[in-house]
N, CA, C and O atoms as CSV, one atom per row, in Angstrom:
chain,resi,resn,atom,element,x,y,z
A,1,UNK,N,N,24.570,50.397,-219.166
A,1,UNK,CA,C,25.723,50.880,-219.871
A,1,UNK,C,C,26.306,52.053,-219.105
A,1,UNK,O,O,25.586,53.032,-218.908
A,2,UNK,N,N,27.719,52.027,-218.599
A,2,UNK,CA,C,28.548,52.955,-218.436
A,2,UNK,C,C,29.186,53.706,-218.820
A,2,UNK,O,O,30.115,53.311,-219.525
A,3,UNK,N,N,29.043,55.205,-218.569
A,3,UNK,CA,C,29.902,55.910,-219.363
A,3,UNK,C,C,31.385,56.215,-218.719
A,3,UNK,O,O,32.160,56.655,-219.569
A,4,UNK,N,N,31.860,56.100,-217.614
A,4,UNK,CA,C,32.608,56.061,-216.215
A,4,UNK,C,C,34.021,55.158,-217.176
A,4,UNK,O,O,35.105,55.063,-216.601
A,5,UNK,N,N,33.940,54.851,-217.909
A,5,UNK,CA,C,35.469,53.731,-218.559
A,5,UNK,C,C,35.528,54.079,-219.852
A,5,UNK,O,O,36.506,53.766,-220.531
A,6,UNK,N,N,34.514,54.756,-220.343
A,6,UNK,CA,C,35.243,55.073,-222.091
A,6,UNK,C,C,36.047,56.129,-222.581
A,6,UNK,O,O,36.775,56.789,-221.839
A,7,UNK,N,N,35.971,56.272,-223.516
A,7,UNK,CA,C,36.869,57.065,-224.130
A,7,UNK,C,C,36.096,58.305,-224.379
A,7,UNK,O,O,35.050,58.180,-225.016
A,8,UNK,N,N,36.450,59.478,-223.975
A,8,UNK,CA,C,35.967,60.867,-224.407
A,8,UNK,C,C,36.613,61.199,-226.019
A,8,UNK,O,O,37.740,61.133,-226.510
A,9,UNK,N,N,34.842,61.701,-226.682
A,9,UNK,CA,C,35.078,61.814,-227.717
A,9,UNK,C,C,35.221,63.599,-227.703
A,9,UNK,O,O,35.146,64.318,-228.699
A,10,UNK,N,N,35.400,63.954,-226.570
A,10,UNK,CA,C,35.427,65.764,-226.656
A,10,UNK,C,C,36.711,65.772,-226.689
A,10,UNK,O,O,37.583,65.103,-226.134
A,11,UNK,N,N,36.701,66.904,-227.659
A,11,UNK,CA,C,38.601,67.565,-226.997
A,11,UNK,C,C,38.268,68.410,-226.847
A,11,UNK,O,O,37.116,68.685,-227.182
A,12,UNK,N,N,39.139,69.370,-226.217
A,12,UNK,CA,C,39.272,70.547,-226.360
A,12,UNK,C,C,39.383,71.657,-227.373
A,12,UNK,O,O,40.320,71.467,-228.149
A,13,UNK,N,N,38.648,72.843,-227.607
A,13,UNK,CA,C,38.933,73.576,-228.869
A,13,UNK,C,C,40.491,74.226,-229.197
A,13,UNK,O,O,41.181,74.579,-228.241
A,14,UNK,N,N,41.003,74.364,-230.587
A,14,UNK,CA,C,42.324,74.652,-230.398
A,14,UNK,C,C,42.307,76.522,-230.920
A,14,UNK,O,O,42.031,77.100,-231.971
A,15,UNK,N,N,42.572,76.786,-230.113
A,15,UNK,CA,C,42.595,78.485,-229.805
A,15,UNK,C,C,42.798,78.762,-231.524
A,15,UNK,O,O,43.796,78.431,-232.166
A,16,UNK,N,N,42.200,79.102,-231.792
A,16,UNK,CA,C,42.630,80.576,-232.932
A,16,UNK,C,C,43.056,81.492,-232.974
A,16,UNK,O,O,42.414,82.422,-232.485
A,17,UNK,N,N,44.418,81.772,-233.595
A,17,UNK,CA,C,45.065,82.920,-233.986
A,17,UNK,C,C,44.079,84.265,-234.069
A,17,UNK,O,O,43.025,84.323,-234.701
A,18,UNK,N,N,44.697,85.362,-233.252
A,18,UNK,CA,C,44.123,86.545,-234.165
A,18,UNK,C,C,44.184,86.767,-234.957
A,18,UNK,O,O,45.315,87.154,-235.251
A,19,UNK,N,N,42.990,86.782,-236.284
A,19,UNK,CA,C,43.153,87.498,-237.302
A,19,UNK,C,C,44.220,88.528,-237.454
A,19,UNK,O,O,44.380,89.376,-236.575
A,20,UNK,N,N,45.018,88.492,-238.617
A,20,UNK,CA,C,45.937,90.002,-238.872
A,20,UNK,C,C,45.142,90.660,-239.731
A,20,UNK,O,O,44.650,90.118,-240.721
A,21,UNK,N,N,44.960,91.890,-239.406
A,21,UNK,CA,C,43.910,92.887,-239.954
A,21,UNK,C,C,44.974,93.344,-241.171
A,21,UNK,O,O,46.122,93.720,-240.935
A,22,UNK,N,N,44.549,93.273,-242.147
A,22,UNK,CA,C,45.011,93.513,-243.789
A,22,UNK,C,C,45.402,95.253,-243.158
A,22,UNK,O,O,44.443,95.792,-242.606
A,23,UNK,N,N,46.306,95.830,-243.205
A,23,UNK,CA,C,46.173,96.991,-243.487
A,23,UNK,C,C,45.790,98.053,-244.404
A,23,UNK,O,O,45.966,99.230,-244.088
A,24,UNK,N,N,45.307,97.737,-245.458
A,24,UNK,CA,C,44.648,98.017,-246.626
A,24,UNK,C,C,42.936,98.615,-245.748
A,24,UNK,O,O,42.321,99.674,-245.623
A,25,UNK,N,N,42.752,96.947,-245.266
A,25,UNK,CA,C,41.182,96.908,-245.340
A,25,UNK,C,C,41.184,98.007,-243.418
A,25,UNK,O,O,40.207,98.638,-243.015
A,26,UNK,N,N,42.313,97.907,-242.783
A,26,UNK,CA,C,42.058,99.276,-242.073
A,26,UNK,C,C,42.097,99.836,-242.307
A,26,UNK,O,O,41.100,100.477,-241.976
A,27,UNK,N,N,43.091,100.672,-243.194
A,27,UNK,CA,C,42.953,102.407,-244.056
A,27,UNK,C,C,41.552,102.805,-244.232
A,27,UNK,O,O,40.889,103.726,-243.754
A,28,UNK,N,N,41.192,101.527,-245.334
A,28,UNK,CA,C,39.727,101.918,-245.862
A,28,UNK,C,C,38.658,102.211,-244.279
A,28,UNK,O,O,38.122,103.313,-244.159
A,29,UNK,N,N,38.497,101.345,-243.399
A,29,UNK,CA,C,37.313,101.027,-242.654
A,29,UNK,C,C,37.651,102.819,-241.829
A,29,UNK,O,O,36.723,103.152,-241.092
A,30,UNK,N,N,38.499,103.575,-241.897
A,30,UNK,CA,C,38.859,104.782,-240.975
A,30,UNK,C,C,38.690,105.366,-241.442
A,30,UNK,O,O,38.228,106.251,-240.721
A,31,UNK,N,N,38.715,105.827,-242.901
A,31,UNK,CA,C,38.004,107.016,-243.962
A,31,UNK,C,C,36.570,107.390,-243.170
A,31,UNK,O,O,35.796,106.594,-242.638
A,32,UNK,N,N,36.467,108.747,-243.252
A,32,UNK,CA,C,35.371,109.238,-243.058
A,32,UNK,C,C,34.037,109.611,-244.623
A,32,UNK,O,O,34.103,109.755,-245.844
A,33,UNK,N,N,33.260,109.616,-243.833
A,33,UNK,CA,C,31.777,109.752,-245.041
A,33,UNK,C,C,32.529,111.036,-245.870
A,33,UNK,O,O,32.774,110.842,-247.061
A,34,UNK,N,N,32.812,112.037,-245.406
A,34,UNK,CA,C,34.173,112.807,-246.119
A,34,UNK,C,C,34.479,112.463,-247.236
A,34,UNK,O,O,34.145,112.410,-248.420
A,35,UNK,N,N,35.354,112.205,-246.368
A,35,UNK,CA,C,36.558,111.146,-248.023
A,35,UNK,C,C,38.244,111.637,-246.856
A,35,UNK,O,O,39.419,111.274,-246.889
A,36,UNK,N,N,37.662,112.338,-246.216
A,36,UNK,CA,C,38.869,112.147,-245.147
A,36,UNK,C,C,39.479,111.569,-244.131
A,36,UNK,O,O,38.562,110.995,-243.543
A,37,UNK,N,N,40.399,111.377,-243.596
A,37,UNK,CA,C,40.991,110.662,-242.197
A,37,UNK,C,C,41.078,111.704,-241.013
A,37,UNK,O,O,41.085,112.918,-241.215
A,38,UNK,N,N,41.142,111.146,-239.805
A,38,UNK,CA,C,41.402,111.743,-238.889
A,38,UNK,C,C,42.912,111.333,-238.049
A,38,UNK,O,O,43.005,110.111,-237.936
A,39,UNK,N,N,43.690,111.831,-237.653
A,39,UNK,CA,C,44.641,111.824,-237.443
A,39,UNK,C,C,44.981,111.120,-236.442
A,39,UNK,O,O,45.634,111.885,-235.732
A,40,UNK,N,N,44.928,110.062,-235.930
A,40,UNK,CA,C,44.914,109.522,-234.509
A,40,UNK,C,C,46.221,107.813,-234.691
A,40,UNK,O,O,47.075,107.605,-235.553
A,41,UNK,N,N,45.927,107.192,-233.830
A,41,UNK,CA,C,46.846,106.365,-233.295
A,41,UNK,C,C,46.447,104.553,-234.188
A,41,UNK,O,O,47.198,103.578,-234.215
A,42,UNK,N,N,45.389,104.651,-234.646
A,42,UNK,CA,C,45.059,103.627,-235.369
A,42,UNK,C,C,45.509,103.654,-236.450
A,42,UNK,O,O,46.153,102.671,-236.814
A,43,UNK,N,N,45.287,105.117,-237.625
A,43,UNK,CA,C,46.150,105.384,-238.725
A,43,UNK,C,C,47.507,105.142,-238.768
A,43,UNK,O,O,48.237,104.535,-239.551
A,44,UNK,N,N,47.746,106.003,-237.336
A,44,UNK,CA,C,49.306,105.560,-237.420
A,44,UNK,C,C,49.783,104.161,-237.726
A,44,UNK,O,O,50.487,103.877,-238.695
A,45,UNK,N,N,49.407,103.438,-236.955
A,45,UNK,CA,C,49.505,102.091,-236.773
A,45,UNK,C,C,49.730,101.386,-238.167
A,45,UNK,O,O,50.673,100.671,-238.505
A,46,UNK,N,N,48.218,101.912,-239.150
A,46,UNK,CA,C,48.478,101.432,-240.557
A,46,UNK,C,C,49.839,101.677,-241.547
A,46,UNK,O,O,50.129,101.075,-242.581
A,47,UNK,N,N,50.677,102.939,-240.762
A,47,UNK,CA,C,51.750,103.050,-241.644
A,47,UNK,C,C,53.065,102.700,-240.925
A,47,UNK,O,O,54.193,103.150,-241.124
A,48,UNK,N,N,52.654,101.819,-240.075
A,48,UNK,CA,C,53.843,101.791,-239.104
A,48,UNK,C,C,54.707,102.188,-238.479
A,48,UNK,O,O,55.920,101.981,-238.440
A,49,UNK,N,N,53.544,103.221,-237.602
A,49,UNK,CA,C,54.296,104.750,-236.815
A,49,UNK,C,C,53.631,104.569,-235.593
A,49,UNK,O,O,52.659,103.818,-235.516
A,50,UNK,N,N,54.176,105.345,-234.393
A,50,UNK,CA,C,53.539,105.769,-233.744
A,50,UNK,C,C,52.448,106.911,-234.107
A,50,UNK,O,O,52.361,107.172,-235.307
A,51,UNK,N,N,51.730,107.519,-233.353
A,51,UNK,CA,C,50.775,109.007,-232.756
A,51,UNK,C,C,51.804,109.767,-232.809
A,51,UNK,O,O,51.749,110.137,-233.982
A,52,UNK,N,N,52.512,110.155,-232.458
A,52,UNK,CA,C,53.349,110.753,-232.119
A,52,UNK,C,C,54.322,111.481,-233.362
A,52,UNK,O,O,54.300,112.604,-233.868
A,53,UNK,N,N,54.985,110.542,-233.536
A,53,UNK,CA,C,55.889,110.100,-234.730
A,53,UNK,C,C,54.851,111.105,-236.250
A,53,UNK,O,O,55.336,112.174,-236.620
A,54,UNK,N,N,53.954,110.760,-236.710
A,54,UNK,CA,C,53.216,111.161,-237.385
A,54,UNK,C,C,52.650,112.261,-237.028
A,54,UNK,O,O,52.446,112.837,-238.097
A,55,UNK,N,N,52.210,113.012,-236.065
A,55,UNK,CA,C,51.934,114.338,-235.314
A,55,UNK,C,C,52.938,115.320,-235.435
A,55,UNK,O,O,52.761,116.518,-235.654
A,56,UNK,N,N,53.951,114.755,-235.286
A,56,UNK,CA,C,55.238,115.379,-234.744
A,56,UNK,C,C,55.909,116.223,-236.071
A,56,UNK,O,O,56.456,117.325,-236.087
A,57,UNK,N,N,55.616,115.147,-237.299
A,57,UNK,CA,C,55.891,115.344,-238.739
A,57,UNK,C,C,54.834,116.237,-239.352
A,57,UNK,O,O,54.948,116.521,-240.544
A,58,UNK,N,N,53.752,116.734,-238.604
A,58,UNK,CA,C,52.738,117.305,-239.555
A,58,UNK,C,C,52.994,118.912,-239.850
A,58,UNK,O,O,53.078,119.612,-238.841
A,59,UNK,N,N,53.104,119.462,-240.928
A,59,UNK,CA,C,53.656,120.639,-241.149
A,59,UNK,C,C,52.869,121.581,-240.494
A,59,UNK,O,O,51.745,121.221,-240.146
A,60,UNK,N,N,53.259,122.783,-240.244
A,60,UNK,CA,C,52.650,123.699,-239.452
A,60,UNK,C,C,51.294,123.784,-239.734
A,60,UNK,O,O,50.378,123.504,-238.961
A,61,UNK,N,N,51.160,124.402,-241.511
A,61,UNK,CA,C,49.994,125.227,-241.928
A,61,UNK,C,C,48.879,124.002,-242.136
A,61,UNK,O,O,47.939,124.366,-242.843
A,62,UNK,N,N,48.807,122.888,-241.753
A,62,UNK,CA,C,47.953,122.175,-242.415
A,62,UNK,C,C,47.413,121.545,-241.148
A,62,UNK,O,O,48.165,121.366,-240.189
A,63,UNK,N,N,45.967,121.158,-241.107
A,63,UNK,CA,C,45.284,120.714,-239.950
A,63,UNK,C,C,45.490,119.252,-239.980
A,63,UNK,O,O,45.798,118.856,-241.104
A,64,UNK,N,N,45.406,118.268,-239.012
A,64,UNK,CA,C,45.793,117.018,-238.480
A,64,UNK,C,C,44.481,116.606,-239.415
A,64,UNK,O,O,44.924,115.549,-239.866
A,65,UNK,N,N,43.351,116.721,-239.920
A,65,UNK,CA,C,42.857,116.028,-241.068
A,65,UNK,C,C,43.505,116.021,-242.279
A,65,UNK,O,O,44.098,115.008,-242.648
A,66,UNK,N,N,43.469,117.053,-242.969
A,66,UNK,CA,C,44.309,116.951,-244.118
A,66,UNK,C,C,45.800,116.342,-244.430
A,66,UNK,O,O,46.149,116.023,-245.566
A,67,UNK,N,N,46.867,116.192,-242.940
A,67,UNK,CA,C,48.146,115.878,-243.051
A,67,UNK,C,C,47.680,114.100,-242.810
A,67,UNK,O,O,48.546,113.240,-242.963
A,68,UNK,N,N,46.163,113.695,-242.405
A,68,UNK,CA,C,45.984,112.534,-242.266
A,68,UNK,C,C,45.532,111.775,-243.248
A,68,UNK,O,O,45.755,110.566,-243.311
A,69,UNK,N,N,44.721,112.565,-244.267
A,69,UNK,CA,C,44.360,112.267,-245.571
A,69,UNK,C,C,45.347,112.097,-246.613
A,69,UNK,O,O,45.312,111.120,-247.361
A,70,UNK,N,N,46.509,113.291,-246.726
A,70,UNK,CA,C,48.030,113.177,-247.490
A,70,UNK,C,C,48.549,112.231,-247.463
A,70,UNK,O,O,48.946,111.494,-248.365
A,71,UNK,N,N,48.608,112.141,-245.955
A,71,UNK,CA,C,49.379,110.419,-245.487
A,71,UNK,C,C,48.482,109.323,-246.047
A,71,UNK,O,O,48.792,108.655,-247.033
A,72,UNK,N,N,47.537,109.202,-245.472
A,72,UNK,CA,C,46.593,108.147,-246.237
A,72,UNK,C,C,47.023,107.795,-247.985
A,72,UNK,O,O,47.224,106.694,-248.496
A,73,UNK,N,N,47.072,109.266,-248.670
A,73,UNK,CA,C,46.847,109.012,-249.955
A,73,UNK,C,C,48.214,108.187,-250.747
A,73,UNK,O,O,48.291,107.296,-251.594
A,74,UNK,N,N,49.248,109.043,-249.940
A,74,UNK,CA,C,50.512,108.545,-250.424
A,74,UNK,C,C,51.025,107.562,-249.706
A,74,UNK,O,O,52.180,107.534,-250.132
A,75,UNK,N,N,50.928,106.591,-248.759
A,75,UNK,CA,C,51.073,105.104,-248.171
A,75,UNK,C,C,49.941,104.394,-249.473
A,75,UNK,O,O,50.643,103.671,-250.181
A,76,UNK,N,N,48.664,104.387,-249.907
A,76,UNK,CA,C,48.552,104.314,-250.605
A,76,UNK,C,C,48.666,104.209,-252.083
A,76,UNK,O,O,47.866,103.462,-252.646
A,77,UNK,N,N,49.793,105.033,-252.991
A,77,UNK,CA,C,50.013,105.342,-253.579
A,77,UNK,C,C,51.484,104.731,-253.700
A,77,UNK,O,O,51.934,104.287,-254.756
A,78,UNK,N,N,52.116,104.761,-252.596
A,78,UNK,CA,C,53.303,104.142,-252.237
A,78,UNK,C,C,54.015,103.013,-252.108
A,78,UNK,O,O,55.065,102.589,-252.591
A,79,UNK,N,N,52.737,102.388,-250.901
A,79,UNK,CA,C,53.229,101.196,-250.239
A,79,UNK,C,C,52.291,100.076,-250.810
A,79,UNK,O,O,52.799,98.955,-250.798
A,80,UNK,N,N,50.732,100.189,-251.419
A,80,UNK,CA,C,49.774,99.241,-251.900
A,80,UNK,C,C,49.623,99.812,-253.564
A,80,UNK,O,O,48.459,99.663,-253.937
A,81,UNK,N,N,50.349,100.308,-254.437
A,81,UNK,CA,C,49.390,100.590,-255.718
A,81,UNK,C,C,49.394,99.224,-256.228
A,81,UNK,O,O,48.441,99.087,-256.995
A,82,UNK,N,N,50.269,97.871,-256.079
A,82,UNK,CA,C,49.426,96.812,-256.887
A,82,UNK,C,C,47.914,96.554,-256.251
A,82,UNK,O,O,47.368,95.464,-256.419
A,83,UNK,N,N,47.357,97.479,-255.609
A,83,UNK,CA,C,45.933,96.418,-255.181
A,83,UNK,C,C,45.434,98.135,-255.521
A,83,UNK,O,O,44.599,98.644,-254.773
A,84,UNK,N,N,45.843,98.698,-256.339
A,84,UNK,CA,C,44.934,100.037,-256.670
A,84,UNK,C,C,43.659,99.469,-257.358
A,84,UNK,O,O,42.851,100.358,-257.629
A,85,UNK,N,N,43.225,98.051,-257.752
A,85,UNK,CA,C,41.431,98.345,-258.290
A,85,UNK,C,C,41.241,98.247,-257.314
A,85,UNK,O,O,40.119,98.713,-257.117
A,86,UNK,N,N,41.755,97.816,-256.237
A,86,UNK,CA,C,40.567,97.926,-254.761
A,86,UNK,C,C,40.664,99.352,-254.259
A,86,UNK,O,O,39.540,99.722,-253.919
A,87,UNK,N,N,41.428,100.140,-254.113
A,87,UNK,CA,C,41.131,101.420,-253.461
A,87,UNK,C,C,40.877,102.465,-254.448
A,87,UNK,O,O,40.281,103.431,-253.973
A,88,UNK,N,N,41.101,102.526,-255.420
A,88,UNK,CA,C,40.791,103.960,-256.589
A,88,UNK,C,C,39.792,104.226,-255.745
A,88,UNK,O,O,40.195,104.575,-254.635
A,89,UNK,N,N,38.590,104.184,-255.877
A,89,UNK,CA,C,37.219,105.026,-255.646
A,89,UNK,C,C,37.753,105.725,-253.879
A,89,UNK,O,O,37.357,106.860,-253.613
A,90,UNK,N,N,38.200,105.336,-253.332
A,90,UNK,CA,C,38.839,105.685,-251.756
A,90,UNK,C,C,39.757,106.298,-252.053
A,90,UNK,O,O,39.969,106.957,-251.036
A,91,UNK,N,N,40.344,106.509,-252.620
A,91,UNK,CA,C,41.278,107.688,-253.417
A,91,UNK,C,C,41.134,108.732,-253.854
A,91,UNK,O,O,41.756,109.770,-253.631
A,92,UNK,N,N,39.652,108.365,-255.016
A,92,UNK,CA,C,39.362,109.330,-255.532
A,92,UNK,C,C,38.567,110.138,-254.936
A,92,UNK,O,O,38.615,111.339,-255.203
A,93,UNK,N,N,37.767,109.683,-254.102
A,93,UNK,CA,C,36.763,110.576,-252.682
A,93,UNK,C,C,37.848,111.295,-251.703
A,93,UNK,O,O,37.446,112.434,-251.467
A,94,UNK,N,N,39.065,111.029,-251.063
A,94,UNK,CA,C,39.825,111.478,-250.371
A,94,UNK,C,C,40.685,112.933,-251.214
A,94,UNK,O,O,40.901,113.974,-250.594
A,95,UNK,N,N,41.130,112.722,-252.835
A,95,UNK,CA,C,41.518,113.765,-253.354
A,95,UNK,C,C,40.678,114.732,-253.739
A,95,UNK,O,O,41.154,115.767,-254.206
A,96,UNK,N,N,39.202,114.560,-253.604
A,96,UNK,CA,C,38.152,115.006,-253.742
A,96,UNK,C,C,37.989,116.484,-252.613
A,96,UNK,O,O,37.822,117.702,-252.663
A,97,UNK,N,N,38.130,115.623,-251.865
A,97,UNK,CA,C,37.865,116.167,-250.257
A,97,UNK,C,C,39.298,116.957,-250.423
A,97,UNK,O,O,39.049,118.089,-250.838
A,98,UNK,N,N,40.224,116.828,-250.306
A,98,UNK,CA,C,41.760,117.894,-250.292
A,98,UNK,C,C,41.375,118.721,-251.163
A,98,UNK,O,O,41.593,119.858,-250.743
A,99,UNK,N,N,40.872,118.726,-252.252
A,99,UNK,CA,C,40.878,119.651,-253.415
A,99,UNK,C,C,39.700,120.575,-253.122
A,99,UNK,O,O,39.565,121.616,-253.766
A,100,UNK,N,N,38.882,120.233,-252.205
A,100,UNK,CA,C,37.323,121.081,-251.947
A,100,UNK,C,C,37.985,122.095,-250.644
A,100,UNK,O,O,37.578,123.254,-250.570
A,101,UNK,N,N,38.959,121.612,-249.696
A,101,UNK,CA,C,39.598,121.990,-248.731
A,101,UNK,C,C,40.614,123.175,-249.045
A,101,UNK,O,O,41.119,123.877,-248.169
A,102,UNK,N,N,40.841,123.303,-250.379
A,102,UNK,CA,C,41.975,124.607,-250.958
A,102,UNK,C,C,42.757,124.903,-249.826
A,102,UNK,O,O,42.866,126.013,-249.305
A,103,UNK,N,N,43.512,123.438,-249.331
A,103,UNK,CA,C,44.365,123.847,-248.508
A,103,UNK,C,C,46.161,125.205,-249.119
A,103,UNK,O,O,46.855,125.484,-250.097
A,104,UNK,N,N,46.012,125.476,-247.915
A,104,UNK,CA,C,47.810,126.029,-248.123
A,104,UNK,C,C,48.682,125.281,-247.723
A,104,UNK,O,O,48.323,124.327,-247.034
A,105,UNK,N,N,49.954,125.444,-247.988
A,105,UNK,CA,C,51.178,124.488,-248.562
A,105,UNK,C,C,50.952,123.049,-248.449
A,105,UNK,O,O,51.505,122.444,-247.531
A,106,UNK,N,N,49.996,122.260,-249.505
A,106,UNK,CA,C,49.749,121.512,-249.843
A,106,UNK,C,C,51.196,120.531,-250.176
A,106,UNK,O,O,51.521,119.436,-249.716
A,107,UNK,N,N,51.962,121.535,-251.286
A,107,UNK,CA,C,53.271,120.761,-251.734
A,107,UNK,C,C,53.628,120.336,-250.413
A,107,UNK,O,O,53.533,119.167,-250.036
A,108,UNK,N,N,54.012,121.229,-249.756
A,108,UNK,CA,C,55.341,120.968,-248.579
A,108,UNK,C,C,54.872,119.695,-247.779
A,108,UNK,O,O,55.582,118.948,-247.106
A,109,UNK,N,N,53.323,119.603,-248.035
A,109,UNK,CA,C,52.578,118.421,-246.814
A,109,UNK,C,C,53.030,117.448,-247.336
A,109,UNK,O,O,53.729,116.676,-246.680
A,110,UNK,N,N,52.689,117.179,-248.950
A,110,UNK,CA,C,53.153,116.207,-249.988
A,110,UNK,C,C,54.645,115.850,-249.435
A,110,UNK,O,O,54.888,114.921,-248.665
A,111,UNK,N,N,55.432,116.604,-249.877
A,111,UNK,CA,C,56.601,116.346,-249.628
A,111,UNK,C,C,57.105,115.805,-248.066
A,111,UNK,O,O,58.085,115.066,-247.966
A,112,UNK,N,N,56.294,116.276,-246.819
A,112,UNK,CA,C,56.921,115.751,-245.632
A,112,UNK,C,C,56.293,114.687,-245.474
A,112,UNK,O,O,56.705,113.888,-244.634
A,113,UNK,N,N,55.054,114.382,-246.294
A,113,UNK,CA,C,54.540,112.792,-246.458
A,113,UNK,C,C,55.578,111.940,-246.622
A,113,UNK,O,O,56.148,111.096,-245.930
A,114,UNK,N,N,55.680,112.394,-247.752
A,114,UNK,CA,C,56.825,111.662,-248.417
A,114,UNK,C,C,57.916,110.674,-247.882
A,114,UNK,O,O,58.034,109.455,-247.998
A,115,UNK,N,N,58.853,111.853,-247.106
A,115,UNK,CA,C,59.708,111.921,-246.043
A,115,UNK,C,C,59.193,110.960,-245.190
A,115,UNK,O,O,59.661,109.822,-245.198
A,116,UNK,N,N,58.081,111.353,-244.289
A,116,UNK,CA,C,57.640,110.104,-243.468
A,116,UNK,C,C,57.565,109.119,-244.045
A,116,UNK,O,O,58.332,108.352,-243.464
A,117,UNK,N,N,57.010,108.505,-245.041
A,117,UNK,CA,C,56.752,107.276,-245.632
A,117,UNK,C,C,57.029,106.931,-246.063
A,117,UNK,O,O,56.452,105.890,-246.380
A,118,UNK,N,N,58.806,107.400,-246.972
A,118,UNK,CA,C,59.403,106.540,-247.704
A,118,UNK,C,C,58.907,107.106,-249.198
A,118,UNK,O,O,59.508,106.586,-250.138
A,119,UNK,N,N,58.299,107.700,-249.407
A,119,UNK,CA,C,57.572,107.367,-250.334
A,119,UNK,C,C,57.631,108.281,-251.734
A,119,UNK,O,O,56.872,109.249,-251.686
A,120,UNK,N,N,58.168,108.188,-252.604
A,120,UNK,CA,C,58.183,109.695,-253.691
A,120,UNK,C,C,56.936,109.734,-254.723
A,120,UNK,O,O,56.918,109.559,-255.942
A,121,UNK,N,N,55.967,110.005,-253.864
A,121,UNK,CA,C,55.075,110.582,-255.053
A,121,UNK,C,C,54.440,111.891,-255.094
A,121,UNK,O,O,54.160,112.378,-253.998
A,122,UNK,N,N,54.128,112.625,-256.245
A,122,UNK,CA,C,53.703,114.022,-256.836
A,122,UNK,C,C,52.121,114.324,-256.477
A,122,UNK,O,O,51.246,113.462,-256.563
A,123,UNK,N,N,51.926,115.509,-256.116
A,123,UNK,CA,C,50.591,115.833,-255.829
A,123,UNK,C,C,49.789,115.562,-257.163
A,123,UNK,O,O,48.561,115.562,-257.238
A,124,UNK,N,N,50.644,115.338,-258.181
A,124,UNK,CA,C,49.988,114.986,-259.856
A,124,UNK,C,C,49.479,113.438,-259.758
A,124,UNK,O,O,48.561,113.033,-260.472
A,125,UNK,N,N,50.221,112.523,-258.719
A,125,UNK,CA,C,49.693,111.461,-259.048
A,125,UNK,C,C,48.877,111.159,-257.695
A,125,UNK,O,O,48.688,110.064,-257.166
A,126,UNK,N,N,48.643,111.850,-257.470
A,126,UNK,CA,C,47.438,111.505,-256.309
A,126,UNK,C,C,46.222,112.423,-256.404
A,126,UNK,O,O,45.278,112.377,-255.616
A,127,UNK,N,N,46.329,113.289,-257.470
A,127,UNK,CA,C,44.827,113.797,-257.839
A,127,UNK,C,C,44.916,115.359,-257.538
A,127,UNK,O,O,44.224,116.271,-257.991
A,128,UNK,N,N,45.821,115.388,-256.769
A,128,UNK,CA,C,45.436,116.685,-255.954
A,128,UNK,C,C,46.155,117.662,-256.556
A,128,UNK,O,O,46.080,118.822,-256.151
């Protein structure tokens, strides 16, 4: 018996799409044991900014964690609250962490969040 004349039962595999990473489930996976973010180019990414862009916006008095956690809370708060049973507890650890931090001009961070993200929400409804 020859195999030299039949028919190949192999094909070829058909490539798979990259996964699109939920932006939700990146926010979450970048939180620190904290309850905070760090300010870098992946976050950005989750809110559809550059590094830059988001750096550039961070108010004077407040350190690139906390203006990364603000942001976090209110894209959150903003852009996903129908899927808030999945993040509350990531919420509530992140306003946790701002509120242990007794940052200064908290409002104004709120507010240039805001600004960046579209987004109008109150330091009342994000815990802080």
């Amino acid at each position: 018996m020859s195999c030299s004349g039949g028919r190949s039962l192999w094909t070829p595999p058909i490539a798979e799409p990259e996964p699109q990473t939920d932006p939700l489930l990146q926010l979450v996976s970048l939180q620190k044991a904290s309850g905070c973010w760090e300010l870098n180019a992946s976050l950005a990414a989750v809110f559809g900014k550059t590094e830059s862009e988001v750096t550039n916006h961070r108010p004077a008095q407040v350190d690139g964690s906390m203006w990364a956690t603000v942001l976090a809370l209110i894209w959150l708060y903003a852009c996903r609250s129908g899927d808030q049973v999945e993040w509350q507890f990531v919420a509530m650890k992140a306003a946790s962490w701002i509120r242990s931090q007794k940052p200064e001009g908290l409002s104004q961070c709120v507010r240039d969040g805001n600004v960046l993200l579209g987004g109008q929400v109150t330091e009342g409804m994000l815990g802080i």
